[in-house]
N, CA, C and O atoms as a printed pandas DataFrame, in Angstrom:
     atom_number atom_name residue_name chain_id  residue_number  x_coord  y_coord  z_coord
0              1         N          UNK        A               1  116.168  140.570  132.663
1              2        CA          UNK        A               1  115.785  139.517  133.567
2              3         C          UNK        A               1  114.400  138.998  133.212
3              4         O          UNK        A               1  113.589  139.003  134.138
4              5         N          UNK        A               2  114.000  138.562  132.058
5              6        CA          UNK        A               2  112.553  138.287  131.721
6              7         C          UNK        A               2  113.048  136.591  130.838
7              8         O          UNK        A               2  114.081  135.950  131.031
8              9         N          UNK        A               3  112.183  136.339  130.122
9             10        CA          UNK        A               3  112.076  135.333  129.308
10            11         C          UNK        A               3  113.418  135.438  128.138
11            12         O          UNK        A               3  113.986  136.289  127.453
12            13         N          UNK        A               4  113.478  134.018  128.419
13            14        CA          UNK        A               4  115.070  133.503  126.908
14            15         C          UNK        A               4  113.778  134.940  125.562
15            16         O          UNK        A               4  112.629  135.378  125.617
16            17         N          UNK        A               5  115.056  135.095  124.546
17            18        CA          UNK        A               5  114.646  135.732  123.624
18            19         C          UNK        A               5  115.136  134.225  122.255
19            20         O          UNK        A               5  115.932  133.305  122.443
20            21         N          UNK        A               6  114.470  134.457  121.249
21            22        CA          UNK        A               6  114.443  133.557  120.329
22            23         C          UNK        A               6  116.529  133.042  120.069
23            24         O          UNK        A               6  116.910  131.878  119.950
24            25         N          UNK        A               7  117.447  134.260  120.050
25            26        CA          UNK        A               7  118.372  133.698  120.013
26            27         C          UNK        A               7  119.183  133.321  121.233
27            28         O          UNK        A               7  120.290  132.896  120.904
28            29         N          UNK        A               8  119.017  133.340  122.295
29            30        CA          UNK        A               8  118.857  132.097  123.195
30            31         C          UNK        A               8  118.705  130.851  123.311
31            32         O          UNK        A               8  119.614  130.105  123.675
32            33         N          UNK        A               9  117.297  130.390  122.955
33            34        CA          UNK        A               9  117.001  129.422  122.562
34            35         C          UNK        A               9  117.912  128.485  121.252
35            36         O          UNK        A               9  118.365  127.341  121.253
36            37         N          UNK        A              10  117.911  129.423  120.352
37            38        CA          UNK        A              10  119.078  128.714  119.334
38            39         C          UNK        A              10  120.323  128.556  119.739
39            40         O          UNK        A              10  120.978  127.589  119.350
40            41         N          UNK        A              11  120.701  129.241  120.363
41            42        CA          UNK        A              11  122.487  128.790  121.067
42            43         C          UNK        A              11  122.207  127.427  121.870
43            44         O          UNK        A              11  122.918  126.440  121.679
44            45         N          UNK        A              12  121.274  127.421  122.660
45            46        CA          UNK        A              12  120.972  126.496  123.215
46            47         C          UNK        A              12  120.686  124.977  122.538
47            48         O          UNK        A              12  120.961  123.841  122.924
48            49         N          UNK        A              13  120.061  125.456  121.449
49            50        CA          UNK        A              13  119.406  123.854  120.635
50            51         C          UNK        A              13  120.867  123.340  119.728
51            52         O          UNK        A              13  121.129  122.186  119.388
52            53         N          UNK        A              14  121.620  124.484  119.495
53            54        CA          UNK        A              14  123.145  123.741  119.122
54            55         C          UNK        A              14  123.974  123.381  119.710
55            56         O          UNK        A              14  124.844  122.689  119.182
56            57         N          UNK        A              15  124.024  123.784  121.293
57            58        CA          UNK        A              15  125.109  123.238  122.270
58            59         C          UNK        A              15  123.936  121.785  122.334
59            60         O          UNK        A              15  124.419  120.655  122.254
60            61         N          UNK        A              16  122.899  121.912  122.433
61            62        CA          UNK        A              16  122.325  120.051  122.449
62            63         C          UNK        A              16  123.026  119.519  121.033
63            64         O          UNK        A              16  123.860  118.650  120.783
64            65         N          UNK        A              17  122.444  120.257  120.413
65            66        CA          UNK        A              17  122.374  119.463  119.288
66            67         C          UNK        A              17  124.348  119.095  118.875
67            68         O          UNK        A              17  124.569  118.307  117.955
68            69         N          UNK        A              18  125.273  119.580  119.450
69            70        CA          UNK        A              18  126.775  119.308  119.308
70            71         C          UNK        A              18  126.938  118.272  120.909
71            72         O          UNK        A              18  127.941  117.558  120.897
72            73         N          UNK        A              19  126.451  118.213  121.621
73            74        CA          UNK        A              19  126.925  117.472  122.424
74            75         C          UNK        A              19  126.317  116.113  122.712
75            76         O          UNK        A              19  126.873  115.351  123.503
76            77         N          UNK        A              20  125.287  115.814  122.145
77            78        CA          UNK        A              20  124.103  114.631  121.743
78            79         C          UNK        A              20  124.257  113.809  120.001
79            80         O          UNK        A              20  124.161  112.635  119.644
80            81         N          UNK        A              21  124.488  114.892  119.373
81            82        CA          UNK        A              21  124.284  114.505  117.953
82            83         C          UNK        A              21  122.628  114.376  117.561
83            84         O          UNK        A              21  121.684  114.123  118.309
84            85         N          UNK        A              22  122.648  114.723  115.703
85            86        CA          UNK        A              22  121.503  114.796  115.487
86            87         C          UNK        A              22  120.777  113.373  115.361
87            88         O          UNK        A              22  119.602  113.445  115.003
88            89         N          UNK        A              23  121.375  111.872  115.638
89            90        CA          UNK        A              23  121.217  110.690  115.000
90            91         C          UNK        A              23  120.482  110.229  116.785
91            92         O          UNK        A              23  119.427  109.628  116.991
92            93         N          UNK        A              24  121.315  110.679  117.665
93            94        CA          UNK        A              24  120.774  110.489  119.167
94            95         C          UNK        A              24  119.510  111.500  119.748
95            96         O          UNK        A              24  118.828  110.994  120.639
96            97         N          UNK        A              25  119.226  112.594  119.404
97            98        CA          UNK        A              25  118.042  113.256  119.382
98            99         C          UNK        A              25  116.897  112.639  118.453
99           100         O          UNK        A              25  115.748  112.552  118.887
100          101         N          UNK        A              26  117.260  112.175  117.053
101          102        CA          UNK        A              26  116.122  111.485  116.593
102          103         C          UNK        A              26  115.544  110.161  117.366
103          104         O          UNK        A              26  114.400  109.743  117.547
104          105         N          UNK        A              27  116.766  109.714  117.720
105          106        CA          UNK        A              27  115.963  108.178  118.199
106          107         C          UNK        A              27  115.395  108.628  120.330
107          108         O          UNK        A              27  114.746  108.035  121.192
108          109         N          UNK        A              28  115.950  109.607  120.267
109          110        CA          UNK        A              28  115.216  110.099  121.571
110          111         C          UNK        A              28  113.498  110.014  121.196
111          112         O          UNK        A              28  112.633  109.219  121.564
112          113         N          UNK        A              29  113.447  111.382  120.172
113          114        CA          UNK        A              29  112.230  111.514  119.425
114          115         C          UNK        A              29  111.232  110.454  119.178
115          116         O          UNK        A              29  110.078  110.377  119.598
116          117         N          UNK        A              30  112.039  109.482  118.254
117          118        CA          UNK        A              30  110.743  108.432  118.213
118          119         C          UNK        A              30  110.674  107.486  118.537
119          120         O          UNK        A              30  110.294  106.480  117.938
120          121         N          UNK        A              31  111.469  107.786  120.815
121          122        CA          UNK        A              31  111.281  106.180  121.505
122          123         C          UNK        A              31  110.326  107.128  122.153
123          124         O          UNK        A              31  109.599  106.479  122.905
124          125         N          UNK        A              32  109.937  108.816  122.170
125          126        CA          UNK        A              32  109.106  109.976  123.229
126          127         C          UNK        A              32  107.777  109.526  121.927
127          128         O          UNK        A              32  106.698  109.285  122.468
128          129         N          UNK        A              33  107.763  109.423  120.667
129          130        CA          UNK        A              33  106.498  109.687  119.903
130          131         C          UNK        A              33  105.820  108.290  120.705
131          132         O          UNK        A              33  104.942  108.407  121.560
132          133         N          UNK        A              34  106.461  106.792  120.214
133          134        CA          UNK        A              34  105.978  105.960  120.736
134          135         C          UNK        A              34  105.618  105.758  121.962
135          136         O          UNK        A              34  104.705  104.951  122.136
136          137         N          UNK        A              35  106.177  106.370  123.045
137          138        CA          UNK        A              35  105.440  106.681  123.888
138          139         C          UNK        A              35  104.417  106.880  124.726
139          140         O          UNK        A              35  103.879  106.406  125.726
140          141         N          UNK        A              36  104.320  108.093  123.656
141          142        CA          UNK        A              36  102.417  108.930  123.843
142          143         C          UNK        A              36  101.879  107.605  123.077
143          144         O          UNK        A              36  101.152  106.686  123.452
144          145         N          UNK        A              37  102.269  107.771  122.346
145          146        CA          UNK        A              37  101.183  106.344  121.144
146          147         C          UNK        A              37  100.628  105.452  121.932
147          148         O          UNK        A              37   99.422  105.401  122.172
148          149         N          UNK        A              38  101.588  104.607  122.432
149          150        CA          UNK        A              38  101.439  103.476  123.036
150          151         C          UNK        A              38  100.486  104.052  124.321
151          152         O          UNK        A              38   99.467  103.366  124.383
152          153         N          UNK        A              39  100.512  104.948  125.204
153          154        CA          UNK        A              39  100.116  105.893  126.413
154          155         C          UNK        A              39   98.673  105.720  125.688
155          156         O          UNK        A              39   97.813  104.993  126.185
156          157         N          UNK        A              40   98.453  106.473  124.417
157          158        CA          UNK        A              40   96.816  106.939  123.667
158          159         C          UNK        A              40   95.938  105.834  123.393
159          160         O          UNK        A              40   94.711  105.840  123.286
160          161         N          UNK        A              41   97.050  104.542  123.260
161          162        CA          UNK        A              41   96.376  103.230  122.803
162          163         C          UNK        A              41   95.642  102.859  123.829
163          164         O          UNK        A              41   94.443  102.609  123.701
164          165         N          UNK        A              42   96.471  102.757  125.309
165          166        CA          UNK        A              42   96.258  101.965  126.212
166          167         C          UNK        A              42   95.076  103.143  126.880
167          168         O          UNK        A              42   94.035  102.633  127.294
168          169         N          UNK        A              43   95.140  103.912  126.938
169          170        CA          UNK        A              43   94.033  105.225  127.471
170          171         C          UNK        A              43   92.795  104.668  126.626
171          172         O          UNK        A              43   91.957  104.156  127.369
172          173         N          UNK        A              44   92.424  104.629  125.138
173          174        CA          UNK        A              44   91.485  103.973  124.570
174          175         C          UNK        A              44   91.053  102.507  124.891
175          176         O          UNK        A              44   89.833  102.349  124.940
176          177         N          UNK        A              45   92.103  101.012  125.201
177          178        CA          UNK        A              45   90.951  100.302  125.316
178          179         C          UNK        A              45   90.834  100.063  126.751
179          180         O          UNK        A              45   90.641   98.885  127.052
180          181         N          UNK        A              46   90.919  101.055  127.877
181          182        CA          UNK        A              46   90.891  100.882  129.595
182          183         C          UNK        A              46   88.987  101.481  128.991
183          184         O          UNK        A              46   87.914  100.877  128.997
184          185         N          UNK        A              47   89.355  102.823  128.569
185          186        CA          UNK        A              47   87.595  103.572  128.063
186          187         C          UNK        A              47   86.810  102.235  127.503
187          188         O          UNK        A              47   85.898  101.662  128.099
188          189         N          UNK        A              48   87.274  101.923  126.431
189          190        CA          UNK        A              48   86.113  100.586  125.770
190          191         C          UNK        A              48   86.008   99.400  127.061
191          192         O          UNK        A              48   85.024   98.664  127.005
192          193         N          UNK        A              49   86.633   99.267  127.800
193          194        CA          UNK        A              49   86.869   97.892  129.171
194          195         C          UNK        A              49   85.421   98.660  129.736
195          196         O          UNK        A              49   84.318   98.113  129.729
196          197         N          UNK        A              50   85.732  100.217  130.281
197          198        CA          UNK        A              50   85.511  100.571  131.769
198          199         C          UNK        A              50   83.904  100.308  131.726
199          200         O          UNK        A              50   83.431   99.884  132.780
200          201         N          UNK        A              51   82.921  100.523  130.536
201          202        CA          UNK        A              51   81.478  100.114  130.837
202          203         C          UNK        A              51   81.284   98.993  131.143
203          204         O          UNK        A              51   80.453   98.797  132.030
204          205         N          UNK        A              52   81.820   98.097  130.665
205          206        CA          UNK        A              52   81.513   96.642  130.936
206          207         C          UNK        A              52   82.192   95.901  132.807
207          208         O          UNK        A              52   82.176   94.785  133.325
208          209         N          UNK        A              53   82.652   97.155  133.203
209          210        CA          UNK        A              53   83.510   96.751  134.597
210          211         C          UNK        A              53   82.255   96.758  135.395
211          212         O          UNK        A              53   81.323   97.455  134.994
212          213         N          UNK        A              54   82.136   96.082  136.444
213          214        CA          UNK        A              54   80.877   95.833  137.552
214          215         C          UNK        A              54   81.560   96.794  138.220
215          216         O          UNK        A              54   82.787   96.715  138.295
216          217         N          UNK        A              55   80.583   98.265  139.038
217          218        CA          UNK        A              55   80.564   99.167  140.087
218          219         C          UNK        A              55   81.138   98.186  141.201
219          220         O          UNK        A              55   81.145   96.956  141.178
220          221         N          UNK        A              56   81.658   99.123  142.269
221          222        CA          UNK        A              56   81.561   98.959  143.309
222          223         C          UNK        A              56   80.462   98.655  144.223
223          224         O          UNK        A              56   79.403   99.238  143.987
224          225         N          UNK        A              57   80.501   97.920  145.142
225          226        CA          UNK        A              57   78.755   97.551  145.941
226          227         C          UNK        A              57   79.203   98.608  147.606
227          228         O          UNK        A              57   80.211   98.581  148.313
228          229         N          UNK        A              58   77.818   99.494  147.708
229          230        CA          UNK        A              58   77.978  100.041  148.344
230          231         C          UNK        A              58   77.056  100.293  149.850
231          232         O          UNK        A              58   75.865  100.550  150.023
232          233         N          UNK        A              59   77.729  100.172  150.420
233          234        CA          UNK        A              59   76.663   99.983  152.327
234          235         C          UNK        A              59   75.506  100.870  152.179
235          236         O          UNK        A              59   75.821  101.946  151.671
236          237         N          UNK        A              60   74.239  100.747  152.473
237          238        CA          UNK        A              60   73.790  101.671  152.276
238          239         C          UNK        A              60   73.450  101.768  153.957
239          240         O          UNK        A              60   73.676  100.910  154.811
240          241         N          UNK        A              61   72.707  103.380  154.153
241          242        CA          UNK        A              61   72.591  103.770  155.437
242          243         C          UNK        A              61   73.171  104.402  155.958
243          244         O          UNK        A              61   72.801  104.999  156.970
244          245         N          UNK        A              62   74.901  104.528  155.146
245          246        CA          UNK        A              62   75.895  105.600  155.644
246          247         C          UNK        A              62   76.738  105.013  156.960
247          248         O          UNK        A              62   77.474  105.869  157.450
248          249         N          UNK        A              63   76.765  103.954  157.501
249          250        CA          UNK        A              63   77.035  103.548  158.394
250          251         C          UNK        A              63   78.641  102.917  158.470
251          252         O          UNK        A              63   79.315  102.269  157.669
252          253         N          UNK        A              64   78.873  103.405  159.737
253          254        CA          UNK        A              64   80.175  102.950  159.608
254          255         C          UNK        A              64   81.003  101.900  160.384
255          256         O          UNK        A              64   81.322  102.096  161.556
256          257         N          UNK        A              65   81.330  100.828  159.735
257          258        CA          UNK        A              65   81.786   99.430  160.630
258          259         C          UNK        A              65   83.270   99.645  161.250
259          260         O          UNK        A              65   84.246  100.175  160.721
260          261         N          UNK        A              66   83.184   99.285  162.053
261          262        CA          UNK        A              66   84.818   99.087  163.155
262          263         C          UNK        A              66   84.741   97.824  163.123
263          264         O          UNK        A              66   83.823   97.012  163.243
264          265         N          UNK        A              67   86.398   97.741  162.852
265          266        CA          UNK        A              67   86.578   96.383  163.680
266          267         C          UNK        A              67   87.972   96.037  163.383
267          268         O          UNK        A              67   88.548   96.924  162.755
268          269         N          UNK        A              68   88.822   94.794  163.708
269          270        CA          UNK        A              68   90.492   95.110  164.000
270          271         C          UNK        A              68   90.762   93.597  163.055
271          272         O          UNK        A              68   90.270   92.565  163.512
272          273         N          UNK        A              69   91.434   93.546  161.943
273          274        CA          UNK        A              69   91.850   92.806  161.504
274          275         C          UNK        A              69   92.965   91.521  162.178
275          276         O          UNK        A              69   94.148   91.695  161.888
276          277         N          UNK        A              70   92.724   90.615  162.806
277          278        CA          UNK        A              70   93.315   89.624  163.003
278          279         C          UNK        A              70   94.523   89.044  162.047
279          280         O          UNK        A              70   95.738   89.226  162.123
280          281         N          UNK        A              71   93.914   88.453  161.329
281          282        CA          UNK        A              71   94.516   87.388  160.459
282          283         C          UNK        A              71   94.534   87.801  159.199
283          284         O          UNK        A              71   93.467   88.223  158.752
284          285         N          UNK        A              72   95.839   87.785  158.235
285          286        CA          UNK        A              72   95.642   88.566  157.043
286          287         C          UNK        A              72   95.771   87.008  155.921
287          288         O          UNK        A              72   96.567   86.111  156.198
288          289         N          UNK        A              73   94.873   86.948  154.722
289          290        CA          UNK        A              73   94.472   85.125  154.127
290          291         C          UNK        A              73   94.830   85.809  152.820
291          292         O          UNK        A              73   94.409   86.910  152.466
292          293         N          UNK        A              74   95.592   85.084  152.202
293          294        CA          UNK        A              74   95.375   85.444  150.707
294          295         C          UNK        A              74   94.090   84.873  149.919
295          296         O          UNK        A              74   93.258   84.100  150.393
296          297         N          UNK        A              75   94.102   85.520  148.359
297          298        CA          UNK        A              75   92.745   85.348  148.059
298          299         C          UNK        A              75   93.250   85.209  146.580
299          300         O          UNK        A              75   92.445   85.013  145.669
């Protein structure tokens, strides 16, 4: 009752690999590589954007406003 042992795992990667085929696991593979890629690209230029983004402006004094929204305006 502990962890798969190595031939486990191989019975396993041939019942995929017979019920998928090896031509449908590859193109699984490199629509998952592109993926991350595309994921690593877009993670890099949000970093090169984010210095040039203007902060948030913030209340100073700690104070806290109430009040009840009326009317909702697009913008």
């Amino acid at each position: 009752m502990g962890s798969f042992s190595i031939w486990h795992w191989l019975i396993v990667l041939v019942i995929v690999m017979l019920v998928f085929g090896t031509k449908k696991l590859r193109n699984i593979g490199e629509d998952l590589g592109g993926a991350v890629k595309g994921f690593k690209e877009g993670m890099k230029t949000a970093e090169e954007k984010a210095p040039n983004a203007v902060p948030p402006q913030q209340v100073s004094g700690g104070q806290t406003i109430e009040g009840e929204v009326k009317e909702k305006t697009k913008s």
